[in-house]
C-alpha positions in Angstrom: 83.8 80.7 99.5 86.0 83.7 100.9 88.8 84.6 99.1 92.4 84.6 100.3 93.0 87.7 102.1 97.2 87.5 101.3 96.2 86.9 97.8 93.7 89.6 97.7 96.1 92.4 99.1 99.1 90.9 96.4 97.1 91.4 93.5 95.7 94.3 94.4 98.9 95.7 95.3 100.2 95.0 91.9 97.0 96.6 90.2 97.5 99.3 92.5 101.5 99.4 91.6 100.5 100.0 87.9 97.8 102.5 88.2 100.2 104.3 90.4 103.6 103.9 88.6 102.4 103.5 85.3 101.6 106.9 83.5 104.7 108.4 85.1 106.9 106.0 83.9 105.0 106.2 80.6 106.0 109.5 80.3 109.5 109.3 81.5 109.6 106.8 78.6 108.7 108.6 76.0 110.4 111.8 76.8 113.8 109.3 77.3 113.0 108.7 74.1 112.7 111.7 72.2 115.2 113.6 73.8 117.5 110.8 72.6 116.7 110.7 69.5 117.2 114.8 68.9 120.4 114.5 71.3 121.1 111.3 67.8 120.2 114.0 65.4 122.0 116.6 66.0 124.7 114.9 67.6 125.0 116.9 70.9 125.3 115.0 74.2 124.7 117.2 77.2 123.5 115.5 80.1 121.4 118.2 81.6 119.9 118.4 78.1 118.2 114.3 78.7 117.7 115.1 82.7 116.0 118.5 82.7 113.1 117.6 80.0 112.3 114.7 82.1 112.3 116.4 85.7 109.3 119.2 84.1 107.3 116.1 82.5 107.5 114.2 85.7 106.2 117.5 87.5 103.6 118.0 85.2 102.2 114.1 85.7 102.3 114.7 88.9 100.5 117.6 89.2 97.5 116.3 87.1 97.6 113.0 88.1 98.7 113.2 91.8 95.3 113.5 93.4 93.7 110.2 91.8 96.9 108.5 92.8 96.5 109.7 96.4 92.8 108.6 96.0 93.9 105.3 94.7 96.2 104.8 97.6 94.0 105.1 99.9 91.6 103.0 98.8 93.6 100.3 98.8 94.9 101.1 102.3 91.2 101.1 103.6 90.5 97.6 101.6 93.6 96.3 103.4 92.5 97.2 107.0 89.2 96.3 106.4 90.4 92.6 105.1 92.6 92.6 108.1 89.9 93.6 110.0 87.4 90.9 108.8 89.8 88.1 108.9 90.7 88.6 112.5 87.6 90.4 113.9 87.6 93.8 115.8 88.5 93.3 118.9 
């Protein structure tokens, strides 16, 4: 039996989501959290100081980790047309 083709392209939207989102927000995590914790330590609270760490991380990620993100999109893009496609035949 065929699978749900709504449910298909939900969960794999959400495994999709996570692969995607997930190591940048990782990373923007952990940087949040270690600038914090020196801004805690030595007690000095300049906002540039929490943004600007987090703006060269998020570049970095990107930069390494942009192409099999692209990749990844566009596989699931291709397994959503083709679903589509199956479930209501090429014209």
């Amino acid at each position: 039996m065929h699978e749900d083709p709504i449910g298909f392209a939900a969960r794999g939207a959400l495994w999709l989501m996570l692969e995607v989102a997930g190591p940048p927000l990782l990373a923007m995590l952990a940087i949040g959290l270690v600038v914090s914790v020196i801004q805690a330590v030595t007690q000095i609270q300049e906002v540039s100081l929490a943004f600007l760490p987090k703006l060269a991380v998020l570049a970095v990620i990107l930069m390494l980790l942009g192409g099999g993100m692209t990749r990844a999109l566009t596989r699931y893009g291709e397994a959503v047309f083709d679903g589509a496609l199956a479930v209501g035949g090429m014209p």
